[in-house]
C-alpha positions as CSV (number, residue, x, y, z in Angstrom):
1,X,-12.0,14.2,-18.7
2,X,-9.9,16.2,-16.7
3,X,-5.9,15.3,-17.0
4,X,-5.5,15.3,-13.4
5,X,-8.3,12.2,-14.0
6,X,-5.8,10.4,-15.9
7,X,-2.9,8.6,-13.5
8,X,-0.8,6.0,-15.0
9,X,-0.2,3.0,-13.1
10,X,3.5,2.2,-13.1
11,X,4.5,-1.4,-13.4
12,X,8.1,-2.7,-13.1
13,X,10.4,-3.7,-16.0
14,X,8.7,-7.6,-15.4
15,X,5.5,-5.5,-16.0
16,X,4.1,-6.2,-12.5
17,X,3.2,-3.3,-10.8
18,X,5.8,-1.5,-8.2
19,X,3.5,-2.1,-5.4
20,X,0.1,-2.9,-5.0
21,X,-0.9,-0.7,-1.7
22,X,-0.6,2.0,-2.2
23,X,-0.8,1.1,-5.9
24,X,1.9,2.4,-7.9
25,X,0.4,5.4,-9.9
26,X,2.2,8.4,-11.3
27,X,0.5,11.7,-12.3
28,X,-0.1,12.4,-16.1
29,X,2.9,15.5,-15.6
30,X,4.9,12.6,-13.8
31,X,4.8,10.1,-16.4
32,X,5.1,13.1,-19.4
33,X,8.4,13.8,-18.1
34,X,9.6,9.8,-17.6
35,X,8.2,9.5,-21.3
36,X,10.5,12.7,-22.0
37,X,13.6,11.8,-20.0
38,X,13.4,7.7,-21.7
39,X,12.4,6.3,-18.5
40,X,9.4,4.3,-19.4
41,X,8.2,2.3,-22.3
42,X,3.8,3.3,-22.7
43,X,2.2,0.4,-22.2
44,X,-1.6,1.6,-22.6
45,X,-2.6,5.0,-23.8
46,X,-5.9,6.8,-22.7
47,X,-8.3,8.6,-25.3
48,X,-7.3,12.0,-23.6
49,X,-4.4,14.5,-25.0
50,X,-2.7,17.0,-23.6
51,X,-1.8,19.8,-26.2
52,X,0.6,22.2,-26.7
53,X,0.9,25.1,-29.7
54,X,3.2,22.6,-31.3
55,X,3.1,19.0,-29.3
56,X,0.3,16.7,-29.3
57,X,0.4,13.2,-27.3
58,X,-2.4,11.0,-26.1
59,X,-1.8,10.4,-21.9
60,X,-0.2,7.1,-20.8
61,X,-2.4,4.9,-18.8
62,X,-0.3,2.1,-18.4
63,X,3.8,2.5,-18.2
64,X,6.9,0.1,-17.8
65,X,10.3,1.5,-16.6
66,X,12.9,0.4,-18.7
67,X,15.2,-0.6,-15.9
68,X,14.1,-3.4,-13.5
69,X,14.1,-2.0,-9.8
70,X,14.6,-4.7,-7.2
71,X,12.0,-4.5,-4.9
72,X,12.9,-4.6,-1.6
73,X,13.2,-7.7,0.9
74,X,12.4,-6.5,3.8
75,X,9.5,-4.0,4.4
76,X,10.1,-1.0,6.6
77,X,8.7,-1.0,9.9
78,X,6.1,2.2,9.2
79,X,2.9,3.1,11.1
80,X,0.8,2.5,7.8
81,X,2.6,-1.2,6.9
82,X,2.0,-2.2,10.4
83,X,-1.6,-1.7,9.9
84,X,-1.5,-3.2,6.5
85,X,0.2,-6.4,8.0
86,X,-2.8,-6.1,10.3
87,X,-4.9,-5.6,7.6
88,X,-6.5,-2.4,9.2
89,X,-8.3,-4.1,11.7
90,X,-7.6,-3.7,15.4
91,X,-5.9,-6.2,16.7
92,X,-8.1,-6.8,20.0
93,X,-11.6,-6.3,18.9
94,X,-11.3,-6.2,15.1
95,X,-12.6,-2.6,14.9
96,X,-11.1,-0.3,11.5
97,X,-11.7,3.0,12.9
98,X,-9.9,5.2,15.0
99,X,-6.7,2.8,14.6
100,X,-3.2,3.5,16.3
101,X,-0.4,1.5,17.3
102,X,0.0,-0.5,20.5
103,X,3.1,-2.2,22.4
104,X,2.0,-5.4,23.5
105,X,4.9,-5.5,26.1
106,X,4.5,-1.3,27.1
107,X,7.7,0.6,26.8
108,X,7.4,1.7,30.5
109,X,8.1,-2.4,31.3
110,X,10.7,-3.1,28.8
111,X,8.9,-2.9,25.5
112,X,10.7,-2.4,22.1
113,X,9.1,-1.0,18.7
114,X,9.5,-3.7,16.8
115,X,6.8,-5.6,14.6
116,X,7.1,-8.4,16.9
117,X,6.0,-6.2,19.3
118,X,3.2,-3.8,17.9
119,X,0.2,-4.2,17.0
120,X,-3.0,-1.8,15.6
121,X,-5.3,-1.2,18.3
122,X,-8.3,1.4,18.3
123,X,-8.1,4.4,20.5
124,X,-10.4,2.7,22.6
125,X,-8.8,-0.9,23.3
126,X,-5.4,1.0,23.2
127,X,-7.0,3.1,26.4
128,X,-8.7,0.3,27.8
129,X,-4.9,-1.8,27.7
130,X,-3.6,1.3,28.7
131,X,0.4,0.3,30.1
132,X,-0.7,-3.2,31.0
133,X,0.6,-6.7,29.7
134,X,-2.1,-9.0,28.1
135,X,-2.3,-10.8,30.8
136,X,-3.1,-7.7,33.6
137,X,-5.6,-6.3,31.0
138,X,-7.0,-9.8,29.9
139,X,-6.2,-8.8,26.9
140,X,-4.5,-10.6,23.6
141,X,-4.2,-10.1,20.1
142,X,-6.0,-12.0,17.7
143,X,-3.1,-12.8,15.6
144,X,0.7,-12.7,16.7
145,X,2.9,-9.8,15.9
146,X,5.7,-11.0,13.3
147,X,7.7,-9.1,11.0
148,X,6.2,-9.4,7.5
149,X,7.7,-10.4,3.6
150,X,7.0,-8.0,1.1
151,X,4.8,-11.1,0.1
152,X,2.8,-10.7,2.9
153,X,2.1,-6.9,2.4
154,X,1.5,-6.8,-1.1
155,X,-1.1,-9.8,-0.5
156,X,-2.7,-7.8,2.1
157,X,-2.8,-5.3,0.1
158,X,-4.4,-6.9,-2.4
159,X,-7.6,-7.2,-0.2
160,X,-7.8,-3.5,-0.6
161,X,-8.4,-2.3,-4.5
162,X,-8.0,1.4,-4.5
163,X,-11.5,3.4,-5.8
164,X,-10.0,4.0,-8.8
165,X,-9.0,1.5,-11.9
166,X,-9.0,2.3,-15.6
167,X,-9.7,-0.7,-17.4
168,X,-6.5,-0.6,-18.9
169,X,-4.9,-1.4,-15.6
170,X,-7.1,-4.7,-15.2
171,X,-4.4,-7.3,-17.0
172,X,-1.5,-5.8,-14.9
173,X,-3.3,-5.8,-11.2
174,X,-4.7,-9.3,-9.5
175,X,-6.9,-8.4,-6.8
176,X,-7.7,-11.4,-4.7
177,X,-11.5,-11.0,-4.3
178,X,-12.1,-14.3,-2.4
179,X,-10.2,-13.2,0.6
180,X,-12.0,-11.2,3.2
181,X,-9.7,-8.7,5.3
């Protein structure tokens, strides 16, 4: 196995993980230095070394940082957590591909960028809406815009398990496999 095969998943001082999407991993030259620099306790080690002429050490799978960061209260209004608060869906006919952002109430008439007032739309419902209100393009979103917790993203996020997990990582992460997103 390849180093660059080997990320470590990075869980706060209260051992739960940073963040859940995108899941908190470091790279194995990341999480070397941390180890270095007394960052980090190693939780979980995998079989793999990395070697030098005179240094030896098996690659962390599983870290803890030895300070406790408090995560943040409220989420920053991104592209990417707008469509996780959506939960990658568009918001007028459920489609996941092709996904941008819409103003329900256009700019042109008023509009603000705000999450009470964007939405993920595909390219095509975004066209079809075009710089029309719901109501002149008979068209509403399936759930109302609101500003989310970091609750609310991290469960979101939860509905989304990234391709990858070593089974290290399994009594750290809780994926919610009953919910459908």
């Amino acid at each position: 196995m390849h180093p660059d095969a080997c990320p470590a998943l990075v869980l706060n001082a209260d051992f739960r993980p940073l963040s859940y999407y995108p899941l908190s991993v470091w790279s194995w030259q990341d999480t070397i230095k941390a180890v270095f620099l007394d960052r980090v306790n190693i939780v979980s080690l995998y079989e793999r070394a990395v070697k030098s002429p005179t240094f030896s050490m098996r690659l962390p799978s599983v870290v803890s940082l030895k300070t406790y960061v408090q995560p943040s209260r409220q989420p920053a209004f991104t592209r990417f957590n707008v469509f996780l608060r959506d939960r990658f869906a568009c918001q007028y006919c459920g489609a996941r591909e092709e996904l941008t952002f819409d103003h329900i109430i256009p700019r042109s008439k008023g509009g603000l960028t705000t999450w009470e007032n964007v939405v993920a739309a595909c390219s095509p419902c975004n066209l079809r809406k075009g710089n029309r209100l719901p109501r002149e393009a008979q068209m509403w979103p399936i759930q109302s815009a609101y500003a989310p917790s970091v609750h609310d993203l991290h469960q979101n996020g939860r509905l989304f398990p990234p391709n990858y997990l070593h089974d290290s990582w399994l009594d750290y992460l809780y994926w919610d496999t009953e919910l459908e997103p």
